[in-house]
C-alpha positions in Angstrom: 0.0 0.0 0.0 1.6 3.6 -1.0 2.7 5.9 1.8 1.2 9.0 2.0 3.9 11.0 2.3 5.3 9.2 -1.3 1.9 10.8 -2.7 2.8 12.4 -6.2 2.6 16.4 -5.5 0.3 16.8 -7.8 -2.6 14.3 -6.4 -1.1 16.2 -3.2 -2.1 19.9 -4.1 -5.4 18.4 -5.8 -6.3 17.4 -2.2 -5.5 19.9 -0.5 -7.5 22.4 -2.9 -10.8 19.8 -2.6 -10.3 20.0 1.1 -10.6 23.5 1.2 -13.1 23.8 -0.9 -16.1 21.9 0.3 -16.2 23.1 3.7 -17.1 26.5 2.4 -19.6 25.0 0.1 -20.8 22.6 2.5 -24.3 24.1 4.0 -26.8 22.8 5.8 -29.6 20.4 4.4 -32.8 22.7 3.4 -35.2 19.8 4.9 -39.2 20.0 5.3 -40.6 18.9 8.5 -44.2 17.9 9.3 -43.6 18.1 13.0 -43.9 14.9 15.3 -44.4 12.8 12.2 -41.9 10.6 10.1 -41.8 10.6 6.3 -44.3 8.3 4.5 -46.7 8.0 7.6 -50.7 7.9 7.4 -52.1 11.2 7.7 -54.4 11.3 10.3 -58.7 11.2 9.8 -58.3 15.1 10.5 -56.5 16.1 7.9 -58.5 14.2 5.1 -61.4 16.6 3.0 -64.4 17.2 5.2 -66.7 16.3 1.9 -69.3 14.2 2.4 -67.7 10.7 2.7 -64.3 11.5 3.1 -64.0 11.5 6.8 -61.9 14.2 7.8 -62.0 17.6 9.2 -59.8 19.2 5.9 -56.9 20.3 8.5 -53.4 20.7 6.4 -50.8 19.5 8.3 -48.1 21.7 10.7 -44.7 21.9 8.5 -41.8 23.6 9.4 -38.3 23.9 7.8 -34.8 25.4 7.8 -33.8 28.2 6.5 -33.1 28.0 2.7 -30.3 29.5 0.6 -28.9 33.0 1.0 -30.4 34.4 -1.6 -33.8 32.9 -0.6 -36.7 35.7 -1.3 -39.9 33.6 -1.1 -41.3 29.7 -0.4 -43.4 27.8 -2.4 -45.6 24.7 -1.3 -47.3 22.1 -3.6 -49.2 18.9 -2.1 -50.0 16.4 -5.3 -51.5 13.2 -5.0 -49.9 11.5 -7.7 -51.8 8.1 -7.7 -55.2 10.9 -7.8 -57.5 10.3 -10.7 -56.7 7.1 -12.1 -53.1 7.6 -11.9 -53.5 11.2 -13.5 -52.8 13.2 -10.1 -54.5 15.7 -8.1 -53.6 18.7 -6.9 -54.6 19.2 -3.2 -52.6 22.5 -2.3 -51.0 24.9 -4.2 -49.7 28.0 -2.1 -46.6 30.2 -2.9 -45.1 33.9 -2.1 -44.3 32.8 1.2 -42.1 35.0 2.8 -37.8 34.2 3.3 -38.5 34.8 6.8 -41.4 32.2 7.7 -40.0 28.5 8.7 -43.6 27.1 9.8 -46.9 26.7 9.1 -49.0 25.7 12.0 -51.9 22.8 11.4 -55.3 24.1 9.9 -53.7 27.2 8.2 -54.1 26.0 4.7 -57.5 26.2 4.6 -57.8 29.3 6.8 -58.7 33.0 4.3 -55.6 35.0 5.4 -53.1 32.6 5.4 -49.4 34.2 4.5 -48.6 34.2 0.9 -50.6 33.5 -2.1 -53.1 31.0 -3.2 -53.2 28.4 -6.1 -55.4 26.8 -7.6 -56.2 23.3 -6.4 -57.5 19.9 -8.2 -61.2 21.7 -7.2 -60.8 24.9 -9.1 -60.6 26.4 -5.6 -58.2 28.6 -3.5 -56.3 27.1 -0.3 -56.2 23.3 0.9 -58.5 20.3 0.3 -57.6 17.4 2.3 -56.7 13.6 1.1 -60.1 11.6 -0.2 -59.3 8.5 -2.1 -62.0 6.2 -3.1 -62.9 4.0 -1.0 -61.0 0.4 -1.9 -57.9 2.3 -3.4 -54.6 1.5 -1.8 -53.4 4.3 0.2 -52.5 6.9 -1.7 -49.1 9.2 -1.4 -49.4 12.9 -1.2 -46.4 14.5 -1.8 -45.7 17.4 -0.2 -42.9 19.7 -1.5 -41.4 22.8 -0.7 -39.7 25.2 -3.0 -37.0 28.0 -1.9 -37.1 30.8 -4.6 -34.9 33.7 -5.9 -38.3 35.0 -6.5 -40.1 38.0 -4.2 -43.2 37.2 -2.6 -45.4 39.5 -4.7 -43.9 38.1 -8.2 -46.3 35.7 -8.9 -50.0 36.3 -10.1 -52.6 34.6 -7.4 -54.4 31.8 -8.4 -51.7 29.9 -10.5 -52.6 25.8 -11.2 -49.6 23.7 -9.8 -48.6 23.0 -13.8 -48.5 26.8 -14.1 -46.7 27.7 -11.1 -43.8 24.9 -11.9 -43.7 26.7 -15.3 -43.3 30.3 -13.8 -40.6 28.8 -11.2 -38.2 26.9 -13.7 -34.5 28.8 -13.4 -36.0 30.4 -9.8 -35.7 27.5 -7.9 -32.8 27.7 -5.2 -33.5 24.9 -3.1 -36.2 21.8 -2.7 -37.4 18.9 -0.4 -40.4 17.0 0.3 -42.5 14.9 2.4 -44.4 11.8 1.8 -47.6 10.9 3.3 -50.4 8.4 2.9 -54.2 7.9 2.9 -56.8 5.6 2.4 -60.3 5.1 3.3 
């Protein structure tokens, strides 16, 4: 086995160089949190669609992150139920021109008039959150939640944009992403 001090000075000043270069690069995760809860759980009854048959109380779920890049001017938040509609998707929460300072959304405020930011345009045509309802029989469903740090101030976006639209309007803003997974079935 070679010696380390017979490394060629070359390889030598190459590792050095790498060395001191990813510690300034290195940065901390940008991670999404639904507090209490680890990825790919069952949401709870409470935060499936209060429609009738669904069996829920339409409560989005508490998240919380860290901070996202420097440059970080607004968050935006997507939930899509991909296996939705025959395997076509639905859209359950489209919400974006969060402030760079906010790092939580507390349980409920989805679907609360008011909420920080801007509202999308979900799978109903409406503004704001609608809660997991799979048919009954399916296989639980996943609903992905994801989270989007943007070079992008909170007031650049039109309200009411359809999640296709908003990943359109995004594309080349997007600093940082991460997601949650979460399941229902009835």
């Amino acid at each position: 086995m070679p010696r380390l001090t017979s490394m060629n000075p070359w390889l030598a000043a190459l590792a050095v160089a790498l060395c001191v270069q990813f510690p300034a690069q290195a940065q901390e995760r940008f991670t999404l949190n639904i507090p209490g809860v680890s990825d790919d759980r069952l949401f709870t009854s409470a935060a499936a669609s209060d429609a009738a048959g669904c069996g829920g109380h339409n409560i989005s779920p508490a998240l919380n992150w860290n901070t996202g890049p420097a440059a970080t001017q607004s968050y935006a938040i997507v939930m899509h139920d991909p296996d939705g509609q025959q395997g076509q998707g639905v859209d359950n929460w489209v919400h974006y021109g969060i402030k760079a300072g906010i790092h939580q959304i507390p349980a409920g405020a989805g679907s609360k008039p008011g909420f920080e930011g801007i509202g999308g345009t979900n799978g109903q045509n409406t503004s704001g959150y609608i809660g997991p309802c799979p048919p009954v029989g399916d296989s639980a469903h996943h609903y992905i939640i994801q989270l989007y740090a943007l070079d992008l101030a909170p007031d650049a976006l039109p309200a009411g944009l359809t999640r296709a639209q908003l990943l359109e309007k995004i594309k080349g803003h997007v600093l940082k992403n991460s997601s949650v997974v979460r399941r229902y079935h009835r």
